[in-house]
C-alpha positions in Angstrom: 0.0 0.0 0.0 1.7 3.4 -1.2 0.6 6.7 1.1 0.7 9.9 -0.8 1.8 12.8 0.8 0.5 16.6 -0.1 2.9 19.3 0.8 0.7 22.9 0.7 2.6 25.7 0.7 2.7 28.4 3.2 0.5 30.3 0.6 -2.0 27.6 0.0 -2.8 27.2 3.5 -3.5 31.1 3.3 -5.6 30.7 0.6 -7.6 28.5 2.5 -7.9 29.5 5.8 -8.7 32.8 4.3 -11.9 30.5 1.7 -13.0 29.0 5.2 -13.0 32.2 6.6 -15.3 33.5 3.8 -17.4 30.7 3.8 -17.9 31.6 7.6 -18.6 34.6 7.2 -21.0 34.7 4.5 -22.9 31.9 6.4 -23.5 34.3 9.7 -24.1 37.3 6.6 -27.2 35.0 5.6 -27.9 34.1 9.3 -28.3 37.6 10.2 -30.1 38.5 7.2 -33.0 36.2 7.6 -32.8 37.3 11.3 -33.5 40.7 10.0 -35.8 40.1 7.7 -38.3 38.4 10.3 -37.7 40.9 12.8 -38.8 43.2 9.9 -41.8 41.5 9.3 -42.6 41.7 12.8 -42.5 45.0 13.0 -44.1 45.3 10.2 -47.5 43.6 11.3 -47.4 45.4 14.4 -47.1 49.1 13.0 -50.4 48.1 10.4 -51.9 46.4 13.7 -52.4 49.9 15.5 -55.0 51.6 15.8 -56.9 48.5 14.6 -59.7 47.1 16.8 -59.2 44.1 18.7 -61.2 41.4 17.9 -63.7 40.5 20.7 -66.3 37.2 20.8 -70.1 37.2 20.1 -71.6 36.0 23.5 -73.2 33.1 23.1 -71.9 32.3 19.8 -69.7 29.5 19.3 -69.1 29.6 15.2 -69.4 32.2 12.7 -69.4 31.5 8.4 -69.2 34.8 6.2 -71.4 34.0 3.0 -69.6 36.5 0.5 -69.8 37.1 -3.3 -67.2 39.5 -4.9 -69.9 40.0 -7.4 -73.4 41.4 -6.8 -76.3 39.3 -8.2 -75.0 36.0 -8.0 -77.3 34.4 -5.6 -75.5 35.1 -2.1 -78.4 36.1 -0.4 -80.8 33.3 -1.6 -77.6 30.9 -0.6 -77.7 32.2 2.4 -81.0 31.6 3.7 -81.5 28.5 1.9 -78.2 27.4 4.5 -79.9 28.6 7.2 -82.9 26.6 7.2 -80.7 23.8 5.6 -78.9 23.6 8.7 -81.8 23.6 10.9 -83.4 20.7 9.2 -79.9 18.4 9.3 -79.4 19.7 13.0 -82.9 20.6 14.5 -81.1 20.7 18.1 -78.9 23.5 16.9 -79.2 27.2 17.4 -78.9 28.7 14.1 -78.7 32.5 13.1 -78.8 34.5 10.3 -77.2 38.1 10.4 -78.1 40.4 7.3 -74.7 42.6 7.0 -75.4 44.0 3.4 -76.9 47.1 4.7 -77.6 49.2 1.7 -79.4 46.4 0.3 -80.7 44.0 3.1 -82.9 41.4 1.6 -83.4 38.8 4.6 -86.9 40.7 5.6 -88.1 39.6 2.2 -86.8 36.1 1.7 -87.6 34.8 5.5 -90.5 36.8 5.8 -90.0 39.0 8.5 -91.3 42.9 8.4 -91.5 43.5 12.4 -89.4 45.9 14.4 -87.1 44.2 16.9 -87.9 44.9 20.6 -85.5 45.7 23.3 -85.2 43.1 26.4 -84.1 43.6 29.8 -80.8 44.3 29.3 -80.8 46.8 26.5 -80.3 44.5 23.2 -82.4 43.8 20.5 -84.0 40.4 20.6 -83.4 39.0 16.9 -86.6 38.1 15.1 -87.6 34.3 14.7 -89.0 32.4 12.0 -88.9 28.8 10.4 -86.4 28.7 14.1 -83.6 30.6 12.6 -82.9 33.6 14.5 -82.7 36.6 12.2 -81.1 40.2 12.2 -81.1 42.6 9.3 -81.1 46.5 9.1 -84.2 46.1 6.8 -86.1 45.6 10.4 -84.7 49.2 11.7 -86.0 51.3 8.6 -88.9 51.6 6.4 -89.2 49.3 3.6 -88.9 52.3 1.1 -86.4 54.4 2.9 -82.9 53.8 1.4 -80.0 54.3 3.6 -77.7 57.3 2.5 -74.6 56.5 4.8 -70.7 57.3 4.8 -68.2 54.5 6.0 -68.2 55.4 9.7 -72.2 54.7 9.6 -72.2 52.0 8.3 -69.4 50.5 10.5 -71.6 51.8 13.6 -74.5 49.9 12.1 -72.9 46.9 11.8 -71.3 46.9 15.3 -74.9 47.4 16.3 -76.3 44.4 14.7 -73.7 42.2 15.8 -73.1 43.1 19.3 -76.5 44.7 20.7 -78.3 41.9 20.1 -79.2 39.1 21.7 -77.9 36.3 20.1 -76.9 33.9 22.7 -76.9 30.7 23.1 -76.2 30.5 19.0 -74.1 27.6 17.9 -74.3 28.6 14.2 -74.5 32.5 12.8 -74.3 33.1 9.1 -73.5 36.1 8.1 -74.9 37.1 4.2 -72.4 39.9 3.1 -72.6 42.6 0.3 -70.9 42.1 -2.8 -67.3 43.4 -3.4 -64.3 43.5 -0.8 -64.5 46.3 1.0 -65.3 48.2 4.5 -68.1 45.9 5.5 -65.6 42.6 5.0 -62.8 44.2 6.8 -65.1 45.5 9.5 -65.9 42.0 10.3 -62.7 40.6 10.4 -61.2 42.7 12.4 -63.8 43.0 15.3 -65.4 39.3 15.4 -63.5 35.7 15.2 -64.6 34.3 12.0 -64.8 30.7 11.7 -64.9 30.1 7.9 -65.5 32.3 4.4 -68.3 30.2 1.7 -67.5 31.6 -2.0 -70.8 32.5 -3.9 -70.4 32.5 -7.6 -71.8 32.0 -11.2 -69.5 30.1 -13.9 -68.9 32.9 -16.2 -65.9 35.0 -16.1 -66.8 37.8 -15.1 -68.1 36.5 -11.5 -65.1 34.3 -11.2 -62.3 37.3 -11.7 -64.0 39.0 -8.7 -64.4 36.0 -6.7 -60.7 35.3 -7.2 -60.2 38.5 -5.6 -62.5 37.9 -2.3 -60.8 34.5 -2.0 -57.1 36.4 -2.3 -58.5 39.3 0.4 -60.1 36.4 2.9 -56.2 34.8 2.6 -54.2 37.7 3.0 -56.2 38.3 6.1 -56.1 34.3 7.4 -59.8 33.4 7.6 -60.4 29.9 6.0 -62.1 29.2 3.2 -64.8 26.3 3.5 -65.6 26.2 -0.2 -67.3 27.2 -3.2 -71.1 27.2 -4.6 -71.3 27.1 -7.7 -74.9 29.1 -8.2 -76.7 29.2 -10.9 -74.9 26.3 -12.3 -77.3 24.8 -15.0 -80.7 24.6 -16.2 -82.6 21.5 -16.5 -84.9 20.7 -19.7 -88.4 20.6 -18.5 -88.9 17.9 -21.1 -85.6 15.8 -21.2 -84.1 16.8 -17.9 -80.8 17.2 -20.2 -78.5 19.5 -18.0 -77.2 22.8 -19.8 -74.7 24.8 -18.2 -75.4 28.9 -20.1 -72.9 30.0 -18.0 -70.3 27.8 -19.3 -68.3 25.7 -16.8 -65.0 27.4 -15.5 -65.3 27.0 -11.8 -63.2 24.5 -11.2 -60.5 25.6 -13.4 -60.7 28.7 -10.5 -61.4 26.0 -7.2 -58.3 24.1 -8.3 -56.7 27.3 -8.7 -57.1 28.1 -5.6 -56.8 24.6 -4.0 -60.2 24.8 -2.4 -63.6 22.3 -3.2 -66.7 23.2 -5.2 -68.8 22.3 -2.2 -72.1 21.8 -4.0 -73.5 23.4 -7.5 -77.4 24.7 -7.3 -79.3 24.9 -10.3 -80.7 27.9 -12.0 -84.1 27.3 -11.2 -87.5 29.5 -11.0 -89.0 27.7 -8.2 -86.1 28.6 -6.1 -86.6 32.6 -6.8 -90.4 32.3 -6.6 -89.6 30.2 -2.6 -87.4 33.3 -1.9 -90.0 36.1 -3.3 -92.8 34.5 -0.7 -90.9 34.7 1.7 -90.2 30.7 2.5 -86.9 29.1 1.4 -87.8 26.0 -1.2 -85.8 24.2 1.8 -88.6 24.3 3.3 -91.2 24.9 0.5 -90.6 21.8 -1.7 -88.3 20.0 0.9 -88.1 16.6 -1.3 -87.7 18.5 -4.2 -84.1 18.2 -6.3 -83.6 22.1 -5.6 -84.2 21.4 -1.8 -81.6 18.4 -1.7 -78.6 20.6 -3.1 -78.9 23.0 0.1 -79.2 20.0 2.0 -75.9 18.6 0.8 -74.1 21.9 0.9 -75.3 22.2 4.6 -73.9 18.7 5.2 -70.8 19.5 3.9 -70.6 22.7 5.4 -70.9 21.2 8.7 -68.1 18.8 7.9 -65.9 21.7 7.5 -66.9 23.4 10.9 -66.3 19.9 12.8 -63.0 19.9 12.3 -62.6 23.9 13.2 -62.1 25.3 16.7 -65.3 26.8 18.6 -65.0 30.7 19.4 -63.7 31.1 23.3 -65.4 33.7 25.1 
């Protein structure tokens, strides 16, 4: 066996102690760097966290889903009803509610037929108004039907504050919350002041619903609030003679769902017994409750419910 011996001059051995030393040091460079860079982001959050309102529980209520649509007209509204009573059917033992925060255009009075004025109890809150046992809150109940609210920002945000924490909600294991369209003061307003459990995506398959609803499901990320799903409203139309399904508004939903890496969690048909269940004021839930229309909500309530089983309650 031959041994081979490697004589490094005096200047090689320079040459590397002084590569090592590099090496170190640009190791403890990156070190520091990414040291910097978190306490950057750190400092970062907590500069844009000031001056913003702490978020504070609902008493009494133990999970909270925003129903949002970055697009008006879509069907969030009639989703969101239909849900509620959904629920209540699956899970009769739950307490469900049903909070109307689109006040510039509240439509809850109308589609669970409720035109009363809310009284005050005991200790100063509003009780919600009750029917088909879904507890119900809208600002529709605090103005005439005709009268449309003119309001800046700050009004609005007092409103809202008003419906969700003077009224008596408790005990509530359940409150859905029907949002306006878009992404703006209403959506933030919520998420700031109130834990929310989970966000349901309303939308119709064309384009131009999807774009916006992109853009809700990129806002409700960017501020951490989960994403249960999407409905696919207003998916098809069945032929009253074949019962041949025909999607008019094409199908490019879940080219966006797998986009975004969430589920479509159930598609509802365009359908006119649906709108005329809404216009009477009963959800076809409970209308035509074996009816194909009726069994959609059903399974979207179903799966909806799978997603809040395996999310925290809210802690008082």
């Amino acid at each position: 066996m031959f041994h081979c011996k490697i004589r490094f001059s005096s200047s090689n051995l320079k040459i590397c102690a002084y590569m090592q030393k590099c090496l170190k040091s640009n190791i403890s460079t990156t070190d520091i760097n990414e040291t910097k860079n978190i306490n950057l982001e750190a400092k970062r959050k907590e500069i844009m966290s000031r001056g913003l309102p702490k978020k504070k529980p609902i008493k009494g209520v133990k999970q909270i889903i925003i129903v949002a649509s970055g697009k008006g007209g879509v069907g969030k509204s009639t989703t969101s009803v239909n849900l509620a009573t959904a629920l209540k059917v699956i899970e009769p033992k739950k307490s469900i509610g049903l909070l109307d925060a689109d006040v510039f255009g509240p439509s809850i009075p109308l589609m669970m037929n409720l035109q009363q004025s809310p009284l005050l109890n005991k200790n100063n809150l509003m009780e919600p108004l009750i029917n088909y046992g879904i507890k119900c809150m809208s600002m529709g109940f605090l103005i005439d039907e005709k009268s449309p609210v003119v309001w800046r920002g700050l009004m609005v945000m007092s409103a809202l504050d008003k419906l969700l924490r003077q009224v008596a909600w408790a005990p509530l294991d359940y409150l859905i919350i029907d949002t306006p369209p878009g992404t703006g003061d209403t959506h933030l307003s919520l998420i700031q002041n109130i834990f929310i459990t989970g966000a349901l995506l309303v939308t119709t398959p064309q384009r131009a619903a999807l774009d916006v609803t992109r853009r809700g499901a990129k806002m409700f990320e960017k501020l951490s609030v989960p994403i249960s799903g999407i409905v696919e409203n207003m998916s098809f139309i069945s032929c009253p003679k074949c019962m041949t399904k025909i999607s008019i508004f094409g199908d490019n939903t879940e080219a966006l769902a797998h986009e975004l890496g969430i589920k479509i969690l159930q598609k509802i048909p365009l359908n006119e017994d649906i709108r005329d269940s809404c216009d009477i004021g009963k959800p076809i839930v409970l209308s035509a409750p074996n009816s194909v229309q009726a069994e959609c909500y059903k399974k979207l309530a179903e799966h909806l419910m799978e997603f809040l089983n395996n999310q925290p309650l809210i802690e008082e």
